[in-house]
N, C-alpha and C positions, 0 to 999 in steps of 0.2 A: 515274602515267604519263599520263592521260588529262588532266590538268589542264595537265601538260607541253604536252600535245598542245593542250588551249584554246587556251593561252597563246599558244603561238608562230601560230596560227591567226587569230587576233586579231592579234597582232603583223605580221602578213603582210595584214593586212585595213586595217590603218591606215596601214601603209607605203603598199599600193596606193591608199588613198584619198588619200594625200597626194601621192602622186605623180601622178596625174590632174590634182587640182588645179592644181599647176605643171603639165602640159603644157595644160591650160587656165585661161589665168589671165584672171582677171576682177579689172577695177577700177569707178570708181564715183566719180561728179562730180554736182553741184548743180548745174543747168542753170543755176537760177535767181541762183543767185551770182556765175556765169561772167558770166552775161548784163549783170549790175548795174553788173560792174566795167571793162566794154570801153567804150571812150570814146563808141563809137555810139550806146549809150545815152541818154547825156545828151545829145549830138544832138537824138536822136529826140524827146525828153520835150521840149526849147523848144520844136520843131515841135509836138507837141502842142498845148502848153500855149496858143501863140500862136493857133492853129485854136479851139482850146474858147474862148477870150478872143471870139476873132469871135462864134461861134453865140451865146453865152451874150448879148455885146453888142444882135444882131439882135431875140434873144427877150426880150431889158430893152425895148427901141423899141418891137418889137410889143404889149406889156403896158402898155405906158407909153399908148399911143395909145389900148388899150380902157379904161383906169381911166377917161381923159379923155374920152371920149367917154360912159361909163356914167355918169357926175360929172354932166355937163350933160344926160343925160339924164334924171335925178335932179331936176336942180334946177329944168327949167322940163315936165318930165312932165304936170304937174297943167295947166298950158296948152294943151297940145296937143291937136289934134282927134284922138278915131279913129283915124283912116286915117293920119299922121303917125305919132302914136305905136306904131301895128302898126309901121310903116315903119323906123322906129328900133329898136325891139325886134328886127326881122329882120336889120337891118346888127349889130347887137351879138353877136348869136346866131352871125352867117357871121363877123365879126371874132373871136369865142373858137373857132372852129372851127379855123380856121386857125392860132393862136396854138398853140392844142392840137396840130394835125399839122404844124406847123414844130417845134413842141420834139420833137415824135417821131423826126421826121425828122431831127431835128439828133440828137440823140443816138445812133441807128444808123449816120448818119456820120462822128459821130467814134469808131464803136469800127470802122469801117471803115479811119478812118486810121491806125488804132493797128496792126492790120492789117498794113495796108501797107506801114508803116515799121518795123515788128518781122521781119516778112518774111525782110530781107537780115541781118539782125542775127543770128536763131537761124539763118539758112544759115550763116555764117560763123564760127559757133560750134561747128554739129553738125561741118562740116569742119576747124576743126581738131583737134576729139574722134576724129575718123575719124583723121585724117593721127598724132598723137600713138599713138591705139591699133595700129596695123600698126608704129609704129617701133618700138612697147615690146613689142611679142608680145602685148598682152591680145585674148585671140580675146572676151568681151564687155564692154559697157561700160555701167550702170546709171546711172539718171538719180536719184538720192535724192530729188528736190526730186516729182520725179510717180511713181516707182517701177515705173518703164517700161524695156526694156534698148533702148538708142540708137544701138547698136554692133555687129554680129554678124557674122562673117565668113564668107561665104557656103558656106549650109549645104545637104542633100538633101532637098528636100522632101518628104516621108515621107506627103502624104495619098491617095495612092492605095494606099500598106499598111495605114495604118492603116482604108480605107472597105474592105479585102478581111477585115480582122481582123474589122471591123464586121459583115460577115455571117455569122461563126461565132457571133456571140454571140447571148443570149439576147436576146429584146425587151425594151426597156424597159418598167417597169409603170409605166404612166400613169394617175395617183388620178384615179377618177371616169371614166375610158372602158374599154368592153368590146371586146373584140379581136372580130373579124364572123369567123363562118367563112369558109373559102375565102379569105384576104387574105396577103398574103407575112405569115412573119415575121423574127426575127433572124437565123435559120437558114437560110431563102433557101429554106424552104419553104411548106407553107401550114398555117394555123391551122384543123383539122378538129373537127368538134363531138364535142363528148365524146359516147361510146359510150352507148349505153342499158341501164339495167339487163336481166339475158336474163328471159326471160316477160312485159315489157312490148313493147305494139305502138308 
């Protein structure tokens, strides 16, 4: 009888849990796939590609200009006076300076424009993830590609029960600090020094 009793206990346990399921159903997309295959994409990637061709061009010039100038100062060094040659060492020194903070500079620019241009692309995307999930009933929607949910249909925001729950519970034990007498604890009261043994003063 009792096993009768399990059984159908379990049986009523898996029914309900399936049934939940379907009144919430979750699906589940690869951002990153969606993203590859919308034409904007490859839009976006010439734009790229055209912008990095520039920087990359400007930073060949710049480089080009300090070999040649390092080259001749190389070649007639051993002639120059002193003061000359400090003079050129200093222009050489501010010419890789600058070679060095343009190529910096260029490359936090162009992951600015990537940025930019990607922007309207995952808007476009996430909306019609949204518009799709309300027509099919998926109350969420999980992104596989970062394993993030993308999609949630506007829920109660529960942290003010859960900071009230928070005060009934015990303190957290924190490795390595000692709770101060007289300080709040989990309990929303205060942490009081433990008692003295009796016939000590």
């Amino acid at each position: 009888m009792k096993r009768i009793v399990k059984l159908a206990t379990v049986a009523l346990l898996t029914i309900g849990s399936f049934s939940v399921a379907q009144a919430q159903k979750v699906a589940h997309i690869s951002v990153d796939s969606l993203i590859s295959i919308m034409p904007e994409s490859k839009v976006a990637e010439g734009v790229i590609m055209k912008h990095q061709k520039e920087l990359e061009g400007q930073v060949a010039t710049m480089q080009t200009e300090l070999q040649t100038k390092y080259e001749k100062y190389m070649a007639e060094g051993a002639t120059m006076s002193d003061l000359i040659k400090a003079s050129k060492e200093k222009e050489l020194q501010d010419l890789k300076n600058r070679v060095d903070e343009f190529t910096q500079q260029a490359r936090q620019d162009l992951q600015n424009k990537q940025q930019e241009l990607s922007r309207p692309i995952y808007d476009k995307a996430r909306k019609a993830i949204e518009m799709v999930a309300k027509e099919n009933g998926y109350k969420y929607v999980l992104d596989t590609s970062t394993g993030v949910v993308i999609y949630s249909e506007p829920t109660e925001d529960i942290l003010p029960l859960v900071k009230k729950k928070l005060d009934t519970m015990p303190a957290a034990v924190i490795p390595g600090a000692q709770p101060k007498p007289n300080t709040p604890n989990g309990n929303g009261g205060v942490v009081s020094p433990k008692p003295k043994p009796a016939g000590t003063k």
